[in-house]
C-alpha positions in Angstrom: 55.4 24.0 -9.6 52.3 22.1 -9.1 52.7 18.4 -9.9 50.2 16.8 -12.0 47.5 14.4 -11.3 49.9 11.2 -12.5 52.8 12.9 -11.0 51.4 12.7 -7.8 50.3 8.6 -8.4 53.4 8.2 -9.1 54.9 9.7 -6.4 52.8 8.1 -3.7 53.7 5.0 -4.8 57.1 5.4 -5.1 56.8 6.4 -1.1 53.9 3.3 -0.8 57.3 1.0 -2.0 60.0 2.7 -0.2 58.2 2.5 3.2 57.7 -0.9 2.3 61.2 -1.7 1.6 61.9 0.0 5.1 59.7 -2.4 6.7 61.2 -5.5 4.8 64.6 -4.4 6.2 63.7 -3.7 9.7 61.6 -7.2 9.6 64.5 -8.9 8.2 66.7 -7.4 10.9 64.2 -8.6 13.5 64.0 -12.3 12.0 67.8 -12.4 11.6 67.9 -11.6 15.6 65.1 -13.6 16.4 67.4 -16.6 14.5 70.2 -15.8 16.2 68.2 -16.1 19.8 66.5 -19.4 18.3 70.0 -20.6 17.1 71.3 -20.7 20.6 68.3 -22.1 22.0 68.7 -24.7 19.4 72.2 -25.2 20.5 71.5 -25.4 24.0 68.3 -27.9 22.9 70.3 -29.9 21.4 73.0 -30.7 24.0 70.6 -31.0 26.1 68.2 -33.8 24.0 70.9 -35.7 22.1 68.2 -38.2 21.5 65.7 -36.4 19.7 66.9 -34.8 17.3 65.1 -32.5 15.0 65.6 -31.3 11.4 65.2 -27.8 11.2 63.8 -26.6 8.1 65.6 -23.1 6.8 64.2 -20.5 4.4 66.5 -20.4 1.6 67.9 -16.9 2.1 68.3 -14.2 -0.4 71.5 -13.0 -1.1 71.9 -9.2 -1.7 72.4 -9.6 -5.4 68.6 -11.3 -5.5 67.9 -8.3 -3.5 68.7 -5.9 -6.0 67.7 -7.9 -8.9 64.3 -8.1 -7.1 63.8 -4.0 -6.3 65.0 -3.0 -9.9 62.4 -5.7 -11.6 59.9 -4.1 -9.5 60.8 -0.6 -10.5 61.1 -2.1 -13.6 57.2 -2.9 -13.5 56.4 0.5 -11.7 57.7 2.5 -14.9 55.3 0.1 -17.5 52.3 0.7 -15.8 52.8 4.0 -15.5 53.6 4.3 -19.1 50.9 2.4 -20.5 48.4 4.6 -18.6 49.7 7.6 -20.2 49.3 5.9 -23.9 46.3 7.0 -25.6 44.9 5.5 -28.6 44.9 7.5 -32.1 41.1 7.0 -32.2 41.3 9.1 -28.8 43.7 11.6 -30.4 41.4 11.6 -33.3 38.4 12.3 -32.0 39.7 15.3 -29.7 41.2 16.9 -32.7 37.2 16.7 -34.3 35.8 18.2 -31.2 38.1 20.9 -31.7 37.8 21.5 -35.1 33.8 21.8 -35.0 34.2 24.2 -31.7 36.1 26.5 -33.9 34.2 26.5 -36.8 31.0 27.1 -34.2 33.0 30.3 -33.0 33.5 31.2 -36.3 29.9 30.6 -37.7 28.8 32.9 -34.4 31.4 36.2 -35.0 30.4 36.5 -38.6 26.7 35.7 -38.0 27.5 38.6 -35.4 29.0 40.9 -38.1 26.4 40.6 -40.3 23.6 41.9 -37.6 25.6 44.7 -36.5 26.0 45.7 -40.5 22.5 45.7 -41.1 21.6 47.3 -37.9 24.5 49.6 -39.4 22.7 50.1 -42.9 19.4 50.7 -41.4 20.9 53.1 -39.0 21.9 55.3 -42.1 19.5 54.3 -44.3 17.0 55.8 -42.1 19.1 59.1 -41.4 19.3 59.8 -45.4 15.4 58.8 -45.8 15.0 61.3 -43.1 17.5 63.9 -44.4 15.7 63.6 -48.0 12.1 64.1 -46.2 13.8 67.5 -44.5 14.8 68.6 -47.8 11.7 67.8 -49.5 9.9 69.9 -47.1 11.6 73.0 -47.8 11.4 72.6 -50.8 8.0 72.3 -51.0 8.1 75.0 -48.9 9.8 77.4 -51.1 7.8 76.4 -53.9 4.6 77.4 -52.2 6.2 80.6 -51.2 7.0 80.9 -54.8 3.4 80.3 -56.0 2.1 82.5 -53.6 4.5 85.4 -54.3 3.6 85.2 -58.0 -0.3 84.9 -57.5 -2.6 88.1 -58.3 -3.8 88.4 -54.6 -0.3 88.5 -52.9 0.8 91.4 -55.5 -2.8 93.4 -54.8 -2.1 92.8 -51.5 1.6 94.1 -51.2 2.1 98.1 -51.0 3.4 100.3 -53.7 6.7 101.4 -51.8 7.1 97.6 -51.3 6.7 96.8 -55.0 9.3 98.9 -55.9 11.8 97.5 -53.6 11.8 94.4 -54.9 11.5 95.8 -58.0 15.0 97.8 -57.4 16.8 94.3 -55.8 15.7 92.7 -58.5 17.2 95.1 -61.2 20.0 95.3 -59.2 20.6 91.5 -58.7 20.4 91.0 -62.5 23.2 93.5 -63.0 25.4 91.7 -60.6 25.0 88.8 -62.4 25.8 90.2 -65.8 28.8 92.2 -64.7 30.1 89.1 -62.6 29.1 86.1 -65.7 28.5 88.2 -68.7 
């Protein structure tokens, strides 16, 4: 799992502070040895200048409970800072919770303004079909009626043959007895 951007501060300074404690411990090893050598040298010094004699200062030295005390006030420290940069303010909080409320009412405002296009594009889409349909049908319509007119007009009857006229005449005769057997 990836660690996170504070995760990984605090991590590198958790190492920063151990390899630091490493170094105070091999140091103090080093001094302690280095002490040691001077304390002989001192002791050999000193027998062999009885006369002047010196006063050594010593650095008070820390016992291992100061030690402790010390690395836990310091972790102590660590864990504070690193939870007061994770606090955030309610104003912060606040104000993120506004920007997220006006994005989704944007996204909203946006889908429906998108519905309503696609419905009108919609309505005009059949709109247009039934205009057109209604145009079809008025055109044969007017069609028929002209055939109608034309049919029943004095030229188209001195026009039409005799052996024609009396077919229709026949249809005719016999359409209207269908009808009556059929409705009457």
């Amino acid at each position: 799992m990836p660690l996170t951007e504070e995760q990984r501060k605090r991590k590198n300074e958790l190492d920063r502070l151990r390899r630091l404690r490493i170094k105070e411990e091999k140091l103090k090893k080093q001094s302690e040895e280095v002490k040691e050598v001077e304390t002989t040298e001192e002791i050999t010094e000193e027998k062999e200048i009885n006369e002047n004699t010196e006063i050594t200062i010593k650095e008070p030295q820390e016992s291992e409970e100061e030690k402790r005390k010390k690395l836990i006030a310091d972790k102590r420290r660590e864990t504070l800072a690193l939870a007061r940069a994770k606090r955030v303010n309610k104003s912060v909080i606040r104000d993120d919770s506004k920007k997220q409320l006006e994005e989704l009412e944007k996204r909203k405002n946006e889908e429906i303004e998108k519905i309503r296009k696609e419905n009108e594009a919609l309505k005009n889409r059949i709109i247009n079909s039934k205009i057109n349909n209604i145009h079809k049908v008025e055109k044969q319509n007017q069609k028929l009626i002209n055939k109608q007119k034309e049919q029943n007009s004095i030229d188209y009857l001195a026009k039409q043959s005799y052996a024609e006229k009396l077919q229709n005449k026949l249809r005719e005769q016999m359409y209207s007895r269908i009808i009556a057997d059929t409705f009457g």
